[in-house]
VOVEX-226520 format. One record per residue (C-alpha): residue in three letters; x, y, z. Coordinates in steps of 0.1 Angstrom, whole numbers, plus 5000, padded with zeros to 4 digits. Example, Ala and Ser with C-alpha at 12.3 -4.5 7.8 and 13.67 -1.06 7.14 Angstrom:
<mivexs>
ala512349555078;ser513749895071;
</mivexs>
This chain:
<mivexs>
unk549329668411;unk546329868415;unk545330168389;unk547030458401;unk550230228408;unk550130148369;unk549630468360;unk552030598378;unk554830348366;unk554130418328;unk553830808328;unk557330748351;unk559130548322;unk557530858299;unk559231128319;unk562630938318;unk562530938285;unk562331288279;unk566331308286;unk566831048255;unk564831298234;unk566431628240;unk569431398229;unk567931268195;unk569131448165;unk566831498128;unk568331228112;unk567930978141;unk563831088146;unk563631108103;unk565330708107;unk561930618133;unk559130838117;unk560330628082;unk560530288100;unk557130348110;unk555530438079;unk557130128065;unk555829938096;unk552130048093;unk552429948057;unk553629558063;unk551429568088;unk548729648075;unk546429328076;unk547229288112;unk546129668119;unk542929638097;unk542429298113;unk542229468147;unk540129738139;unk537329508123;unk537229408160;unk536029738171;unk533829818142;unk532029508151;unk532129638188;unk530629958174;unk528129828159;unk526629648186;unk526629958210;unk524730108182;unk527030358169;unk525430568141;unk527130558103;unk528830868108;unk530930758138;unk531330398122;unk532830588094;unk535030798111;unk536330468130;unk537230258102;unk540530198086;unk540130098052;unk543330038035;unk543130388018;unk543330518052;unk546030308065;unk547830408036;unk547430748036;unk548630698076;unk551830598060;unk552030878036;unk551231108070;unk554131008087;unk556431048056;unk555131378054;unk555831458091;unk559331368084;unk559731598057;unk558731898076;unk561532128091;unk562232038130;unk561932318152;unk563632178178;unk566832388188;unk565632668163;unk566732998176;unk563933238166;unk565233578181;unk568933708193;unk569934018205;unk573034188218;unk572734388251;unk574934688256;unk577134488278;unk577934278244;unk575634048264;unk573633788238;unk569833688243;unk567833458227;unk565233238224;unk565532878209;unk562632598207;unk562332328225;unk559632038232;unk556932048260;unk558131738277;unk555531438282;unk552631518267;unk549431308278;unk546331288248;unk543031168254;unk541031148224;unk537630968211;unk537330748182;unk539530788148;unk542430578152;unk544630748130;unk544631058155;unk546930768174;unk549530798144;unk549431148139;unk549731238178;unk552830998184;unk554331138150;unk553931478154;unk555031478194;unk557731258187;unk558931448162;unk558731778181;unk561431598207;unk558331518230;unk557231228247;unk553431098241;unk551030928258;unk548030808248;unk544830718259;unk541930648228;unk538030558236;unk536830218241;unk535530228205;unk538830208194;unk540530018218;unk542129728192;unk542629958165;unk544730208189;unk546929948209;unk547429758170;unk549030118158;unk550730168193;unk552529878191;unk553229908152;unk555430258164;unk556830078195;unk557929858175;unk559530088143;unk561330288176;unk562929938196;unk564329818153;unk566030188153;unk567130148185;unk565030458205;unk563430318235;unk559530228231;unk558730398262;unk559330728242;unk555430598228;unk553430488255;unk549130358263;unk547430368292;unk547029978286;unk543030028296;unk539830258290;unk539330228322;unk537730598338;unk539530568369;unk543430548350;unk542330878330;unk541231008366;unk544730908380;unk546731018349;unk545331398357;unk547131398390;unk550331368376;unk551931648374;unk554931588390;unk555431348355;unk553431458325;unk553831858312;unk550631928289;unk547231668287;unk545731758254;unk541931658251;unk540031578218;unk536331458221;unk532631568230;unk531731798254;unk531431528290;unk535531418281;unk536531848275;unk534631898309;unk536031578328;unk539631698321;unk539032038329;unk537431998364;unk540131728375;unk543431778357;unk546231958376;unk548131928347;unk547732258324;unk545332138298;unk545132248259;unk541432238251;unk540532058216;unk537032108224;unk533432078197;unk533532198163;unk530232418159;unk531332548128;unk528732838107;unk528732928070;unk526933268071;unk525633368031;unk526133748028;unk524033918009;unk526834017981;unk527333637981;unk528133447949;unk524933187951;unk526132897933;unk529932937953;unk527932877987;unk525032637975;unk528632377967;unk530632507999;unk527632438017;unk526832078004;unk530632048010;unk531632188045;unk528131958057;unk528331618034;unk531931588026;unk532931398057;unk529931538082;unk532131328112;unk534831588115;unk535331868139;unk535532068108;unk531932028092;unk529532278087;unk526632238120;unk524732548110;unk523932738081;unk523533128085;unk521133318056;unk521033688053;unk517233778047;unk517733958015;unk518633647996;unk516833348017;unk514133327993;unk516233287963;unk519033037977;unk517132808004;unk514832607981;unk518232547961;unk520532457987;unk517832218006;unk517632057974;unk520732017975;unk521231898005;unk518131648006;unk519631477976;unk522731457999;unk520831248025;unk521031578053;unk518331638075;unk517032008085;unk516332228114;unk515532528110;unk514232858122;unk510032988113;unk511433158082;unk513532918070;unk510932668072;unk508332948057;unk510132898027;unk511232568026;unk508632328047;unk510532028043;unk512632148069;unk511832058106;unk511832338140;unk514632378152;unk515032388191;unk517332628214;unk519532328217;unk519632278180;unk521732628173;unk524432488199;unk525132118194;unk527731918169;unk526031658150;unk528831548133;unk526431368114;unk523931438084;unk522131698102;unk522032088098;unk520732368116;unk519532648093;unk518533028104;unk517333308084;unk519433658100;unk518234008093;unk522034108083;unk525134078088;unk525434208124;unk522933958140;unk525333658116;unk528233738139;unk525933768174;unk524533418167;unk528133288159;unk529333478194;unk526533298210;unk526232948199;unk529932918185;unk532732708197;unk535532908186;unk536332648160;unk536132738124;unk533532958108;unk533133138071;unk531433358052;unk530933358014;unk530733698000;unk531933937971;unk531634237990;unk535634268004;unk534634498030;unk532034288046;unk534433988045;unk537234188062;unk534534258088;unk534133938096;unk537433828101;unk537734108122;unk535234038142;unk534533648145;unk536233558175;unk537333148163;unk540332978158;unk539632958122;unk537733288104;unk538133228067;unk536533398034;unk534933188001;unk536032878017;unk535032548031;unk535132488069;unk536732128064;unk539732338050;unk540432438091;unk543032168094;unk546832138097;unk547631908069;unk545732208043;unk547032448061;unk550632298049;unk551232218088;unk551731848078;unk549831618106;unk548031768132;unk547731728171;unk544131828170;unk542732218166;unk542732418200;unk539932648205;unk542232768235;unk544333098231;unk547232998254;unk549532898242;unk547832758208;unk545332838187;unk543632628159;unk545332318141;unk548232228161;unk551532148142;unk554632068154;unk555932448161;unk553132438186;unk554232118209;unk557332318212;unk557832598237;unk560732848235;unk563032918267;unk566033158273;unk569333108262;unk572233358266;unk576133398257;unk578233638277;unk582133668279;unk582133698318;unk580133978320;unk579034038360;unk576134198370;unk576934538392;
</mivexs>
């Protein structure tokens, strides 16, 4: 059986599934999503014992600390997996939620009720718990999932794709509903975007070459979950010591994320007063700088920046720092170099923050805040998908409401139309 005939086979058995879903009440998906969180708890030395296999993989490809860390599942992590899932299952279902009716003047009734996408393909990069969360949160939302991690992650993924296989055959859902590509080969991803006639939505989560790669060749409508180039912008009016810690925060706290702070926006007025503090700061933290001719006029510890620096995710210990003139030429840098992610400004002046939500054009615009707060479990989403810097038909973290769609349903009493 060549590639495209495997493929083809699995996202088949995914698609047939999709008819024992829509038939799966709460209590019956409640009765897997627990068995699973029990399941990655027993299992938990086999799971860990699988992913020391990849970070020993990792670390002879040369991966750097950040993305080792981001791949490793201690057994806090695994834990808090566990707790995820349990989490997931406490959340209302909105499957079969009705969220409009209305009566036509016929006596006609028309509504709209929720139901799941379908079979929903992910391709994601390193962090194996985005495997739990994905199947948990699409399972849950009545969809069916397959998934296709990174190489990096290879024995970590299958261990946890197996571990919810296995939770779904003991409750007796088929384990199809779950499903892996079974390689990291290029070529199945490359045959699993031409299937349309069998997978609904692909859902991509990585670096900019995977976003690209599933764009140019899907012909399956794609949900983007593209770089995190996430700005903190320090207003004038801005409470000092609030954005020297949401700096060191939104950068250091767990730099691997989508979510971390890349660049660091300074109005001119108070540069000369908060920079030497803040790269302090953040050189205690182990961060290297780039920044722009004032910036580094006023701290030169700090390195030039280039072009290139203002518009890439590190999602490491590095940070790109420019001095603006005010608060228009914050938002034009944002609009240039953004991703649509996350962004925030700390400031006591409530105009100028209402400003900026208005007119910062990301996923995520928030006020006094941390960027690694853009993210569906603080949100009080429970588990996420990923965070879509789309606009159709989601935006930001993606919950369960969002791997529903809504169709048509109306009641009549034999009403013909004339």
């Amino acid at each position: 059986m060549d590639c495209n005939q495997q493929v083809s086979a699995i996202v088949q058995q995914a698609k047939a599934c999709c008819v024992v879903m829509r038939q799966l009440g709460s209590a019956t998906k409640s009765g897997v999503l627990l068995e699973v969180a029990r399941q990655i708890r027993s299992r938990g030395d086999f799971i860990q014992q699988e992913n020391r296999k990849d970070l020993e993989f990792g670390r002879s490809k040369g991966l750097s600390p950040a993305l080792l860390e981001r791949l490793e599942l201690t057994p806090k992590r695994i834990e808090e997996m566990a707790t995820g899932v349990e989490e997931i299952v406490a959340l209302p279902d909105p499957v079969g939620e009705v969220t409009r009716m209305w009566r036509r003047p016929n006596g006609m009734q028309v509504g709209r009720m929720r139901v799941p996408l379908g079979v929903i393909a992910i391709i994601y990069e390193s962090r194996p718990n985005v495997t739990i969360d994905a199947a948990s949160l699409c399972f849950k939302s009545g969809n069916v999932s397959v998934l296709r991690g990174g190489s990096e992650a290879a024995h970590s993924n299958e261990a946890l794709i197996s571990v919810f296989r296995r939770a779904c055959v003991a409750k007796g859902v088929p384990a199809e509903v779950v499903s892996s590509l079974g390689t990291t080969e290029r070529d199945a991803v490359q045959a699993l975007l031409k299937m349309d006639a069998y997978v609904d939505v692909v859902i991509p989560r990585g670096g900019k070459s995977l976003i690209r790669n599933v764009m140019e060749n899907s012909t399956i409508p794609v949900i983007k979950h593209y770089e995190g180039i996430c700005h903190l912008f320090v207003d004038r009016a801005a409470d000092l010591e609030m954005a020297l810690r949401l700096t060191v925060n939104a950068k250091v706290q767990r730099p691997g994320t989508c979510n971390a702070l890349e660049t660091l926006l300074v109005h001119r007025e108070v540069a000369a007063e908060f920079l030497p503090k803040v790269c302090d700061a953040l050189t205690q933290a182990g961060v290297q700088m780039l920044g722009c001719e004032e910036t580094r006029s006023i701290c030169p510890q700090v390195k030039s920046a280039t072009e290139e620096d203002w518009s890439t995710e590190y999602l490491d210990l590095i940070l790109s720092i420019r001095v603006v003139r005010d608060f228009d030429e914050a938002v034009a840098h944002i609009e240039k170099y953004g991703s649509h992610h996350t962004d925030t400004i700390v400031t006591r002046d409530w105009e100028t923050a209402h400003r900026f939500v208005q007119q910062v054009d990301s996923s995520s615009v928030m006020v006094n805040v941390s960027t690694r707060f853009s993210d569906g479990f603080q949100y009080g989403l429970g588990a996420e998908i990923g965070i879509s810097t789309d606009k159709l038909h989601a935006r930001g973290p993606m919950g369960l409401e969002e791997l529903t769609t809504q169709k048509f349903i109306v009641f009549g009493n034999g009403q013909e139309r004339t």
